[in-house]
C-alpha positions in Angstrom: 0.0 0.0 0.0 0.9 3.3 -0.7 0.3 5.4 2.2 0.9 3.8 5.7 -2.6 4.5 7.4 -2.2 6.7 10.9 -3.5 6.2 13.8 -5.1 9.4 15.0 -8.0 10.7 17.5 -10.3 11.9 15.4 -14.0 10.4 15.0 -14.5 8.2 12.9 -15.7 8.8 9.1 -19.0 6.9 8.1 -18.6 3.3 7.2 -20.9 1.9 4.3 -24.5 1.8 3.8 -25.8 -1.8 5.6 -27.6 -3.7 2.3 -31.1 -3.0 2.4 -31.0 1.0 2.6 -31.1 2.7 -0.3 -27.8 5.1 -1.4 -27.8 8.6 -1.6 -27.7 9.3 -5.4 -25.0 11.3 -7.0 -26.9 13.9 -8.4 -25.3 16.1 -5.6 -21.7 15.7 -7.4 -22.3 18.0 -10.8 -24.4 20.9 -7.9 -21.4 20.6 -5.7 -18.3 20.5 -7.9 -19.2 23.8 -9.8 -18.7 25.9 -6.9 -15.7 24.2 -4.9 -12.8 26.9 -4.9 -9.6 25.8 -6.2 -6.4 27.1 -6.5 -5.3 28.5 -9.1 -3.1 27.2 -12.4 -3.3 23.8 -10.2 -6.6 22.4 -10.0 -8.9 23.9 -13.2 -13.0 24.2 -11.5 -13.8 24.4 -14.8 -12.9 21.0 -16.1 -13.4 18.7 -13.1 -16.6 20.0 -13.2 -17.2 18.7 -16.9 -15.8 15.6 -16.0 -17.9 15.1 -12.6 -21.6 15.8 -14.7 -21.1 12.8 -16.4 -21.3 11.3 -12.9 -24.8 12.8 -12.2 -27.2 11.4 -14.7 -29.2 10.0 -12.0 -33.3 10.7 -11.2 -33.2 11.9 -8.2 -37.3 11.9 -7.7 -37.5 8.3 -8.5 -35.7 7.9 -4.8 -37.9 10.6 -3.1 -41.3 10.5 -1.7 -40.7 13.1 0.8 -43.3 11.9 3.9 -43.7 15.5 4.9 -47.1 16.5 6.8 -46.3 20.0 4.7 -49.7 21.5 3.6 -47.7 23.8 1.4 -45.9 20.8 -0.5 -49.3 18.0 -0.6 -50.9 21.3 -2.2 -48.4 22.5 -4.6 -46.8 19.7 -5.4 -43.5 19.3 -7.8 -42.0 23.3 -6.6 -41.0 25.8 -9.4 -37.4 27.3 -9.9 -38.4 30.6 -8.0 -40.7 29.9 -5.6 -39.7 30.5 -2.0 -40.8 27.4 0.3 -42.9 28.7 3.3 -43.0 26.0 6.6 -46.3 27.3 8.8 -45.9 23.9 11.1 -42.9 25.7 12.9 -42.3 29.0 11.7 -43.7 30.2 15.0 -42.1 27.2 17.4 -38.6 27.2 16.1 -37.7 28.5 13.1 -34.7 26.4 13.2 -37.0 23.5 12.3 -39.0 26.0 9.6 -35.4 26.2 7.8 -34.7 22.3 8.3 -37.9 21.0 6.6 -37.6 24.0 3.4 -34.3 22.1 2.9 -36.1 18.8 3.0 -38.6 20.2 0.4 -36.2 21.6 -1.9 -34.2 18.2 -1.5 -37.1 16.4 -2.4 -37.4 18.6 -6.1 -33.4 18.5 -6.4 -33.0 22.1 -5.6 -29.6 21.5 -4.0 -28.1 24.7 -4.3 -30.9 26.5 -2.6 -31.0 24.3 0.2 -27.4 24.8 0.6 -28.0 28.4 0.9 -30.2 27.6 3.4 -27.8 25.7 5.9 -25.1 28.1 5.3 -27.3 30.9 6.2 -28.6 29.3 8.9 -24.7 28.4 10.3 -24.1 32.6 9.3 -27.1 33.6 11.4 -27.2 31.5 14.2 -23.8 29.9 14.5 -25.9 26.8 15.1 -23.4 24.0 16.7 -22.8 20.8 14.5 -24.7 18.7 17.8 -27.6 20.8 18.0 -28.2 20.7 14.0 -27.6 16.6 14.3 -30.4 16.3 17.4 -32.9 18.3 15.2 -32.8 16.3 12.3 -32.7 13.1 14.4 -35.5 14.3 16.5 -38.3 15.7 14.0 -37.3 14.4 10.7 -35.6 10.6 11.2 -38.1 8.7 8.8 -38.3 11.5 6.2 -37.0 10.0 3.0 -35.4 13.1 1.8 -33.5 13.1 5.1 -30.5 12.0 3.9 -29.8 14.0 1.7 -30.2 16.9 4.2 -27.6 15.4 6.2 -24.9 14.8 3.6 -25.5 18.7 2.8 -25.3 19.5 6.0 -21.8 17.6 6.3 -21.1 19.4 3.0 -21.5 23.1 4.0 -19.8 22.3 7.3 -16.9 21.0 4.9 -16.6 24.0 2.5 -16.5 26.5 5.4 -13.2 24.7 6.9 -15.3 23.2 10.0 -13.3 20.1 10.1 -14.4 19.0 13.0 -18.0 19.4 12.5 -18.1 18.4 9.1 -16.4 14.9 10.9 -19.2 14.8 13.4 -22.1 15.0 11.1 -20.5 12.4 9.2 -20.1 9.6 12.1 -23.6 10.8 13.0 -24.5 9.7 9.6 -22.8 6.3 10.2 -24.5 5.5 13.1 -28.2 6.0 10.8 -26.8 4.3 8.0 -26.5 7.1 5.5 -24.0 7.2 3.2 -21.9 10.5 2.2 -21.7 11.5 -1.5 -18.7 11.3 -3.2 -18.9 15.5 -3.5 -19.0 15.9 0.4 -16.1 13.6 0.7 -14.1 15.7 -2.3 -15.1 18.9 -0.2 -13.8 17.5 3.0 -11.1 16.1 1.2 -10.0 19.4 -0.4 -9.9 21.2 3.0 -7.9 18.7 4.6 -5.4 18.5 1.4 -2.8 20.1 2.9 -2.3 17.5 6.0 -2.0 14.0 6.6 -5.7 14.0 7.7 -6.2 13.8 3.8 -5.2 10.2 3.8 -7.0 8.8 6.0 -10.2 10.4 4.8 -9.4 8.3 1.3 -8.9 5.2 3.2 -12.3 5.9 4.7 -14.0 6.5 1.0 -12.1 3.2 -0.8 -13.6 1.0 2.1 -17.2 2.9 1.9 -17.7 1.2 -1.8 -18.4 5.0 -3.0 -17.2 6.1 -6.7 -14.6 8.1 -7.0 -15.1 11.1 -9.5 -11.7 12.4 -11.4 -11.6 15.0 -8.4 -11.1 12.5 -6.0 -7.4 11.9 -7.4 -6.6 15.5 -8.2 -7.5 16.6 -5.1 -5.1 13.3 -3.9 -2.6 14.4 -5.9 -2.5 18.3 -5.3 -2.2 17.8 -1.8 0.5 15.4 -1.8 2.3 18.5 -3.9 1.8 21.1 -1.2 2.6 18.8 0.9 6.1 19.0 -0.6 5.8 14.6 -1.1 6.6 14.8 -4.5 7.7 11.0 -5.0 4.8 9.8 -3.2 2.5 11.9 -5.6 4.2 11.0 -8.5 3.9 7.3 -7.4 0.5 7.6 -6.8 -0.1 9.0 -10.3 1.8 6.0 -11.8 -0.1 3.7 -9.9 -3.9 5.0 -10.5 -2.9 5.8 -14.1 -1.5 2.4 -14.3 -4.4 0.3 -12.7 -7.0 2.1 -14.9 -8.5 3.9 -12.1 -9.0 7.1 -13.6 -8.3 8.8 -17.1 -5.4 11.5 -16.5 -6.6 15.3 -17.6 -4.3 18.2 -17.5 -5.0 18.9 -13.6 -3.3 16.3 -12.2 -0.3 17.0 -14.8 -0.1 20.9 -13.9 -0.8 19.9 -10.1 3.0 17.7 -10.3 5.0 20.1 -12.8 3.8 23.0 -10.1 5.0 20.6 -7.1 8.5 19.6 -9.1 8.8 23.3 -10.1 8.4 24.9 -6.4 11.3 22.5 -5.5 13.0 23.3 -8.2 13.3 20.5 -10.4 12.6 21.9 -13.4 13.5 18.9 -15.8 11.5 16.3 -13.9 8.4 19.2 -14.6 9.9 19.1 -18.6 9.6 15.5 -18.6 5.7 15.2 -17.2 4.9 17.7 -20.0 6.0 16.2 -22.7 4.2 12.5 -20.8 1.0 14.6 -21.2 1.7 15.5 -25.1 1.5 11.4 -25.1 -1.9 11.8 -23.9 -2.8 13.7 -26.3 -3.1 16.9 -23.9 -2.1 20.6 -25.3 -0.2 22.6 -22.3 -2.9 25.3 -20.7 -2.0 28.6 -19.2 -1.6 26.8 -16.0 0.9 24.7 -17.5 3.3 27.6 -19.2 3.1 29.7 -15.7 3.9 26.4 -13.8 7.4 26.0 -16.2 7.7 29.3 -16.0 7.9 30.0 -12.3 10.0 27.3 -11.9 12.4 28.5 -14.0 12.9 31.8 -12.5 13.4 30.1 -9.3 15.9 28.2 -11.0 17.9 31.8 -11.9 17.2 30.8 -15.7 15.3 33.4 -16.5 16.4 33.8 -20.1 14.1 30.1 -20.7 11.1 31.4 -19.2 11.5 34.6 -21.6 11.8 32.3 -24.7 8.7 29.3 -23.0 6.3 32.8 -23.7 7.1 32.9 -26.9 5.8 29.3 -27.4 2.9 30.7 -25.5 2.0 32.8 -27.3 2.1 31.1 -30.8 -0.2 28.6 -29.0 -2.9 31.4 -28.7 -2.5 32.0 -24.7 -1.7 35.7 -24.4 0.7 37.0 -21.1 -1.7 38.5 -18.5 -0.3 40.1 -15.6 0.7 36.9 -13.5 2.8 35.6 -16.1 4.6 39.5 -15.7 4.9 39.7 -12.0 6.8 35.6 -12.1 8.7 37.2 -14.8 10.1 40.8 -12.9 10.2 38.4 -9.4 12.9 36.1 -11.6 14.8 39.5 -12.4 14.5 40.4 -8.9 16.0 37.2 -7.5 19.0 38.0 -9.5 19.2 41.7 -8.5 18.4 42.7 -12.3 16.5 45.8 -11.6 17.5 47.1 -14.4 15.8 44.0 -16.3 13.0 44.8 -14.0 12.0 48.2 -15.8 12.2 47.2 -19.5 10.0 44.2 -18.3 7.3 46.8 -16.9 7.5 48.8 -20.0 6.7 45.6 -22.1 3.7 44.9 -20.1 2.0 49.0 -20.3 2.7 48.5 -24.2 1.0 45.1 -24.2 -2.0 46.9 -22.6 -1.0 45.5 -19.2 -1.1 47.7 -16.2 1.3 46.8 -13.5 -0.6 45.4 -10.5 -0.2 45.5 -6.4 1.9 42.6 -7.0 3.8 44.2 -9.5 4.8 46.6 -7.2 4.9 45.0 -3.8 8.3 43.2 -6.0 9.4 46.3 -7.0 9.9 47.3 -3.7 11.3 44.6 -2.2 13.7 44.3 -4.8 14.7 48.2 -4.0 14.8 47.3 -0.5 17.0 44.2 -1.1 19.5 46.5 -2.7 19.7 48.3 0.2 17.1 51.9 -1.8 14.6 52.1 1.1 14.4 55.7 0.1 13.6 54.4 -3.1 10.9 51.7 -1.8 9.5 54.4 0.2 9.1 56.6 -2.9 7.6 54.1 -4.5 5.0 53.2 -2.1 3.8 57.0 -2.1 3.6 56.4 -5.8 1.4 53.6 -4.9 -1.1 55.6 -2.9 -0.9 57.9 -5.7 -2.0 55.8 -7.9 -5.3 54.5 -5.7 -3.6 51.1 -4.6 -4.6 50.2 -1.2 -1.1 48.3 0.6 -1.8 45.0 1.9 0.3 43.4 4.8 3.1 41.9 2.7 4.1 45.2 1.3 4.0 46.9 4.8 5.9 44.0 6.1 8.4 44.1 3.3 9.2 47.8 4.3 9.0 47.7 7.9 11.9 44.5 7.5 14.0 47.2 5.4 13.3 49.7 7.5 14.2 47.6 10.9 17.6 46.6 9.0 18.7 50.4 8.3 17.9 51.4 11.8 15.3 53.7 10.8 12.6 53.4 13.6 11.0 56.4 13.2 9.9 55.5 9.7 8.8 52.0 11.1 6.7 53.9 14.0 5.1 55.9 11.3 3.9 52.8 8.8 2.7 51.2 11.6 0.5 54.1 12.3 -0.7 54.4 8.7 -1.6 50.9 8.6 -3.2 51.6 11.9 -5.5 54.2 10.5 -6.3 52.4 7.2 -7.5 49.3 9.6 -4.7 47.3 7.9 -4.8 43.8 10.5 -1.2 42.6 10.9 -0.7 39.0 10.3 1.5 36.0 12.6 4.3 37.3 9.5 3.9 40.9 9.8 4.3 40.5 13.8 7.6 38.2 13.3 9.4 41.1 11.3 8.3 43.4 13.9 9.4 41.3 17.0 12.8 40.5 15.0 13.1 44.2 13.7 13.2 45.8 17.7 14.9 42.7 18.6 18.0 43.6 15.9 17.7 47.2 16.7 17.7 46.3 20.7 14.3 47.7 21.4 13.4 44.7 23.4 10.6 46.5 25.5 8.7 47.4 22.8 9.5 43.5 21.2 7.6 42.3 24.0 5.1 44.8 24.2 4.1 43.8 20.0 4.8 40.1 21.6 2.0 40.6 24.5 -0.9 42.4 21.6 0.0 39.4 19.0 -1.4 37.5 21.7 -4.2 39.7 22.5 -5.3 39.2 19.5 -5.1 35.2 19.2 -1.8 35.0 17.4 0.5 32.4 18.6 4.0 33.2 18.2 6.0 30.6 16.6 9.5 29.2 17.4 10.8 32.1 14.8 9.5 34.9 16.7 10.3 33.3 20.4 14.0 32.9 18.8 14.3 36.5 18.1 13.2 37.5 21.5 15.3 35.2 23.2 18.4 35.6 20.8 18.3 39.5 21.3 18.2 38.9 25.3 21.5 36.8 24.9 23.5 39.0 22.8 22.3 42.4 25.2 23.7 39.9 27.8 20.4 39.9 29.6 20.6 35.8 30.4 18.6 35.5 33.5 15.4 37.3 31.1 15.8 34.9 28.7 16.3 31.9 31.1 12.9 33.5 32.6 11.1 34.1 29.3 11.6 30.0 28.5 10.5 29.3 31.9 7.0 31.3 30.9 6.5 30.0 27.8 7.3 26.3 29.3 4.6 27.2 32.0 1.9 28.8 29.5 1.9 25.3 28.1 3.5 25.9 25.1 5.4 22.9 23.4 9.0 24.6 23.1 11.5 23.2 20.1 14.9 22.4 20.7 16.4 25.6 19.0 14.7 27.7 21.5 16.9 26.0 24.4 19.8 26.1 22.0 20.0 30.0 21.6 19.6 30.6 25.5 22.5 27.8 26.3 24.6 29.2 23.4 24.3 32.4 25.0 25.8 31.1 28.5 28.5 29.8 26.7 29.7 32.4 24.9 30.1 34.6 28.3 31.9 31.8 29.8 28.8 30.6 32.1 28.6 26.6 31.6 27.0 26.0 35.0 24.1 28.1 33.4 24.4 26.2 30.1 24.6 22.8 31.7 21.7 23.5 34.1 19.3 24.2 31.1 21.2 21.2 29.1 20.3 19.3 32.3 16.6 20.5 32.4 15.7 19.7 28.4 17.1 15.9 29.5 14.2 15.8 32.3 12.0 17.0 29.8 12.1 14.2 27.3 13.3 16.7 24.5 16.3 15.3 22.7 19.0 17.7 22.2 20.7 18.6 18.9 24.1 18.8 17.6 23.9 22.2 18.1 23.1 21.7 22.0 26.2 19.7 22.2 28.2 22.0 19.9 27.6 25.0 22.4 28.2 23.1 25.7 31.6 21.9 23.8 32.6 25.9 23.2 31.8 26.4 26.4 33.8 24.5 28.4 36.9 25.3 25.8 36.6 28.7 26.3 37.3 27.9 29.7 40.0 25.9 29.3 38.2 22.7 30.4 39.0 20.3 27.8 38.4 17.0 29.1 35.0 18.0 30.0 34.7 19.5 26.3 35.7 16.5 25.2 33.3 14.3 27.1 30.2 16.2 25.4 31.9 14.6 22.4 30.8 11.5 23.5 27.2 11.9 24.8 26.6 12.6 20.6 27.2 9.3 20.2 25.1 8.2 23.1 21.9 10.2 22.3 22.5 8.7 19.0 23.6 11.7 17.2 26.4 12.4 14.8 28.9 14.7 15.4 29.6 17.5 12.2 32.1 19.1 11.0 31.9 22.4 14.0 31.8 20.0 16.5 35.8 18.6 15.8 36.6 22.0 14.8 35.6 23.8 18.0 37.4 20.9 20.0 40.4 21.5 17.5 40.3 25.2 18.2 39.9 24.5 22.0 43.1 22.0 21.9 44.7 24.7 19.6 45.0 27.2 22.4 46.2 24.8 24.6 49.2 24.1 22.3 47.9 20.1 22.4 48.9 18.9 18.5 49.0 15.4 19.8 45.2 15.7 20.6 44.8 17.9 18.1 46.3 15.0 15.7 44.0 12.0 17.3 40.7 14.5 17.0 41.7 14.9 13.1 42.2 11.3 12.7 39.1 10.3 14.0 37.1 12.8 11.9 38.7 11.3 8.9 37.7 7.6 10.1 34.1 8.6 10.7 34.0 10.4 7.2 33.7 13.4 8.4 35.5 15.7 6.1 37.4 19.2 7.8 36.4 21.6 5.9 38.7 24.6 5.3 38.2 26.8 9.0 39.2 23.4 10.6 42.7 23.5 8.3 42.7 27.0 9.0 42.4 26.5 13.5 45.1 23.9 13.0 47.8 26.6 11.0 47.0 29.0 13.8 48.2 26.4 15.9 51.1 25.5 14.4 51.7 28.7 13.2 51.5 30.4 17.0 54.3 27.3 18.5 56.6 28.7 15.6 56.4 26.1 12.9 55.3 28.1 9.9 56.8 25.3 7.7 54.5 22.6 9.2 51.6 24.7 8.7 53.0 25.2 4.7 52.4 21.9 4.3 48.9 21.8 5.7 47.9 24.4 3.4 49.6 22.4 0.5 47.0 19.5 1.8 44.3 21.2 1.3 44.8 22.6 -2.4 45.6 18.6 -3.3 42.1 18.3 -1.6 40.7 21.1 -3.2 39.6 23.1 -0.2 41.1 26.6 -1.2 42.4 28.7 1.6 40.9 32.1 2.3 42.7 35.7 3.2 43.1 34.5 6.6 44.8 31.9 6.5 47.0 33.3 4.4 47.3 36.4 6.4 48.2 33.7 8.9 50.8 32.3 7.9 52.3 35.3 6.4 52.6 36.6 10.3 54.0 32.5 11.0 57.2 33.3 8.7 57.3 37.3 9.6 57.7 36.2 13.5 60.5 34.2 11.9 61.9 36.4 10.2 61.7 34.1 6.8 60.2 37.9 4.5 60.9 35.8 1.2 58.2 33.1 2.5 56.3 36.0 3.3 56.4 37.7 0.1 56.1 33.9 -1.8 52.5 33.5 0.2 51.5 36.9 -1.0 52.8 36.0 -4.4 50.6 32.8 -4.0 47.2 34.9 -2.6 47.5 36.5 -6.3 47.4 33.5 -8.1 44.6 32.1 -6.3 42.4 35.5 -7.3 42.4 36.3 -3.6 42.9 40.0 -2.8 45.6 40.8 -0.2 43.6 42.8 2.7 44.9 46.0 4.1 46.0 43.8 7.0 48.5 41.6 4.3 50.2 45.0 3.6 50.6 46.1 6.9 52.2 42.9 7.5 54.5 42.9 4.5 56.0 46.5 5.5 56.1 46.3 8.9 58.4 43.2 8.6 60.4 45.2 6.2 60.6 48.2 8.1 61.6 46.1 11.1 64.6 44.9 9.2 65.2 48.3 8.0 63.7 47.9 4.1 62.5 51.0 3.7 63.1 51.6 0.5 61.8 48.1 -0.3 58.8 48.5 2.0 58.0 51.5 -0.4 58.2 49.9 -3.1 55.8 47.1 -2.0 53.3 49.9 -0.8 52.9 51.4 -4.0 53.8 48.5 -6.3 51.5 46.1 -4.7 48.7 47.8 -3.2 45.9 49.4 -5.5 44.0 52.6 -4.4 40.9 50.5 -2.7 43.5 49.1 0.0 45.3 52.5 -0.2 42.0 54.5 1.3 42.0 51.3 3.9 45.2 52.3 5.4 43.4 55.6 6.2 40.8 54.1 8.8 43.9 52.0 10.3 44.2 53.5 14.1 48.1 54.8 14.7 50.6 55.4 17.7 53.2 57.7 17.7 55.5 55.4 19.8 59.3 54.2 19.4 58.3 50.6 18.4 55.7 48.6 15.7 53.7 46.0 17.6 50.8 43.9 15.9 48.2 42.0 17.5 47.3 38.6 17.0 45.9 38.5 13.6 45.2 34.4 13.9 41.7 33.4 12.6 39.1 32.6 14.9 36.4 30.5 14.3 33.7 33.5 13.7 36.8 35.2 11.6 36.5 38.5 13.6 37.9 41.2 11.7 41.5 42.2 13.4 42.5 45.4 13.7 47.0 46.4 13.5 48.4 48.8 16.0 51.3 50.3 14.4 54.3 52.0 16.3 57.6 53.6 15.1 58.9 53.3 12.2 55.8 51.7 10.4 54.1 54.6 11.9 57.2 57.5 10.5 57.1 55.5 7.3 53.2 55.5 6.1 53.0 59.4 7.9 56.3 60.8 7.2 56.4 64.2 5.2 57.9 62.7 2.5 54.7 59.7 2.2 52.3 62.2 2.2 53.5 64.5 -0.3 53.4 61.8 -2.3 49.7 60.6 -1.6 
């Protein structure tokens, strides 16, 4: 079988009709599939619902002889199109039950839309409870014969308006009568719950009620399994079903998979399942071209989805505006603004106005570039114009803005959106939350934090990590250790990362008792820690200088089943590093190599530091000759490294061969290369030749550098440790004596 069936808590779906009771005909299926919303270039209403009349061919009055005590309906008879059903018996008692026994007229003449309308007004009105509506029907109509029906429209509405749960309830309520569901309620149902697992046990439930599926039934199957992101599984279910005969393939299903394949960006599995549906004789629809071509542009080839509308067009299906915005959103992704605007000039000449789409790109593409100014502009532009901002352009700005430190222009969209009645969504909220977070506003973080929840929007583990990661870096560790104990005691289920950021944050002060006590705490918990968990603890105690302990993390990994990465070896590396252990440092490296665990090129870079800082540059030569064999290219860094290994032994031709060797590799020598190079020549008392390496070597980009570099008028050139780190934290050169006369002198400046 396909799907492994789940086990889940939910009632239970209706089982089959018992022989003897008569089934509900499908009559229901053409009324209901017309109107079922679908999304989009995925699932066409249009043709399911073509394919689904053929289903309906049924008479439904041959079934019905409604046993109603309704003088209106014994008088009148078969009703007319127009006529409005009046229900005396208990207009004046209820009219609940008024409303319930119009819907069993109108069922018994086959007027299924209206009694639709009927129940979904009555669930608008009243807000009418799934278990009140069921004890109605069982109380005062149970032996009418258009009852049934009633009930499966009932379940139906409930379906369509996303009441899961009460659609479920009617349904087991139905079981327990014997009353089977149509094959439309079940598509409705099944269409809501697409997007979860839910899905598949619902089609269990219809294969073991005997019902016929309609063509929608697999669409819908097969849709969900795309947004789902279980693309083999759909594709595997399309095989099989097309293979067994189950159902003729249209061009849903086909668009419904290249979308999927696409969005993940497997664009030649989506070229393949077109040309499988030009074997079925099928000609590509719009939905088709804008599913190639969005996948395209994801893919950064935006030059193919330019050329797949020309084959649209000489099919006959013009470019609308959709087809525009995917094509300026590809530009975007690239940074092509320049693309962007010949784009939008194509569409106004094409008689295509550019829409709140079109524009909601164009700003975030301005803002990625780092033009707020220019996204702001464009907005007012916008207003200009008569379009009315919706939350993702206000949340595209406000994320610019946040990152530019401009909170006054946040404060002030946040008011306009307040007076335009703009409701700020659970994404809106994150950016906001993150935005003060970054720019350390954490009071007013918490204070958007506390309304979000006001208003019945849970936070998610994204915006709780921004809370809690801005508390750790501001150094505020007893708030965020607090902050986790509150969520933990609101009930909240809390992911692992949230207890990562808080322990990383006590390690990187220094604080393991902190970070073990919380490592400690997640343990009694039942959550399972991370790498990443382990990883921190291990920094921790090498920042300390407790390596054995460090190293003993190492080996809970293995116990909790996990594997350690690359940054776990590396930080213990680094750790060892400062200690001066190579012999540990040599056994770590071996063992990475054993469990296949490549280093990658900051772990060849922690080991030259080391090597490099106990004086043996040429060791550390050689490691950087290992790792172009491997093909794991060595950065400014480490070069700058070693060039300070063979300074400090006063080797300047090594020096002047790695700089030689930077060049080769394409790698630009940084203003701290120079200062290295000349103060190890002024040092020996090269002046002339330190000259000639300053304006022979450097170009006028690292010229302006030297500018910024801070200087000391002192008798002697000192320079700080310029070794890589494992964050690679920019170092900065403090330069004394002659360094200092030489770059300053009279002479230099005259001729700068």
């Amino acid at each position: 079988m396909l799907f492994r069936r789940k086990i889940r808590s939910l009632r239970r779906i209706p089982r089959p009709w018992l022989a003897g009771k008569h089934p509900l005909s499908s009559v229901a299926a053409a009324d209901e599939a017309e109107e079922l919303v679908l999304d989009s270039g995925v699932l066409d209403p249009k043709s399911c619902s073509r394919e689904i009349l053929g289903l309906s061919n049924l008479d439904l009055g041959r079934y019905l002889s409604c046993r109603s005590n309704s003088s209106v309906v014994a008088e009148k008879g078969v009703l007319k199109q127009k006529e409005m059903v009046s229900c005396p018996r208990w207009s004046e008692q209820d009219p609940r039950l008024a409303r319930l026994e119009a819907c069993h007229a109108l069922a018994k003449e086959g007027r299924l839309k209206q009694m639709r309308k009927i129940l979904r007004q009555m669930l608008d009105d009243e807000g009418t409870s799934s278990s009140l509506l069921c004890e109605l029907l069982c109380t005062n109509f149970k032996y009418w014969d258009s009852n049934s029906i009633v009930w499966d429209m009932l379940a139906n509405v409930y379906a369509r308006l996303e009441m899961i749960h009460d659609a479920l309830f009617v349904l087991s309520k139905m079981a327990n009568l014997d009353m089977q569901a149509s094959i439309s309620t079940y598509d409705s149902l099944l269409f809501s719950l697409r997007h979860t697992d839910i899905a598949w046990d619902l089609y269990e439930e219809i294969k073991s009620s005997g019902v016929s599926y309609s063509e929608y039934t697999f669409n819908i199957l097969i849709d969900g399994l795309c947004k789902q992101g279980r693309l083999q599984h759909a594709i595997s279910f399309f095989q099989m079903k097309r293979g067994n005969k189950e159902f003729n393939p249209c061009m849903v299903p086909f668009n419904s998979l290249m979308s999927g394949v696409c969005n993940a960006g497997f664009v030649e599995i989506a070229r393949s399942l077109l040309s499988l549906s030009f074997k079925y004789g099928f000609l590509p629809n719009k939905y088709s071209y804008t599913a190639l071509i969005h996948g395209l542009c994801l893919a950064g080839d935006v030059d193919k989805a330019l050329e797949l509308t020309e084959y649209m067009q000489t099919d006959g299906i013009e470019l609308d505006v959709v087809i525009y915005n995917i094509l300026i959103n590809g530009y975007r992704l690239l940074g092509l603004m320049s693309e962007i605007w010949k784009l939008i000039k194509m569409m106004i000449q094409h008689g295509l106005q550019p829409d709140l789409v079109t524009y909601t790109i164009l700003i975030t593409g301005l803002c990625e570039g780092g033009n707020v100014d220019e996204g702001l502009k464009m907005r007012k532009e916008m207003l200009s114009k008569g379009f009315k901002l919706n939350i993702v352009t206000y949340s595209v700005l406000v994320n610019a803005l946040c990152r530019k430190g401009y909170i006054n222009e946040v404060e002030g969209l946040l008011e306009e959106m307040k007076e335009i009645g703009l409701d700020m969504d659970l994404v809106a909220y994150s950016i906001l939350i993150n935005g003060y977070c970054r720019l350390g506003e954490i009071e007013k973080a918490l204070q958007v934090c506390q309304t979000m929840c006001s208003k019945r929007i849970m936070a998610n583990s994204f915006t709780h990590g921004g809370i809690l990661s801005s508390l750790c870096k501001n150094g505020l560790l007893p708030e965020a250790n607090w902050y986790l104990e509150n969520l933990a005691a609101t009930g909240q289920t809390l992911h692992i990362i949230l207890y990562n950021i808080v322990i990383d944050g006590y390690a990187k002060i220094g604080d393991v008792e902190g970070a073990v006590t919380l490592y400690e705490q997640i343990i009694r918990s039942n959550i399972t820690p991370s790498v990443v968990t382990y990883n921190s603890l291990i920094y921790g105690f090498c920042k300390i200088g407790e390596l054995k302990m460090a190293k003993s993390f190492l080996r809970k990994i293995e116990l909790h089943e996990l594997v350690p990465t690359v940054v776990t070896y590396t930080i213990l590396i680094n750790g060892f590093c400062g200690a001066g252990d190579t012999d540990s440092i040599r056994e770590l490296l071996d063992e990475m190599i054993e469990k296949s665990i490549m280093p990658n090129r900051i772990t060849y870079s922690v080991i030259i530091k080391a090597l490099c800082k106990q004086g043996r540059a040429q060791e550390a030569l050689d490691i950087l000759k290992n790792m172009e064999i491997m093909g794991i290219g060595a950065d400014e860094i480490t070069y700058n490294t070693l060039i300070q290994g063979f300074h400090e032994l006063r080797n300047l031709n090594m020096a002047f061969y790695l700089h030689d060797k930077m060049l080769q590799h394409s790698l630009m020598p940084t203003p701290i290369t120079y200062n290295l190079l000349i103060n190890a020549l002024c040092l020996n008392r090269e002046v002339d030749r330190a000259e000639r390496a300053l304006f022979g070597c450097m170009n006028v980009k690292s010229m302006n550098n030297f500018w910024g570099i801070r200087m000391a008028e002192e008798e002697n050139s000192t320079i700080m440790d310029l070794s890589p780190s494992l964050a690679q934290v920019p170092v900065f050169v403090e330069y004394k004596g002659a360094a200092s006369c030489f770059l300053f002198g009279s002479r230099t400046l005259h001729n700068f």
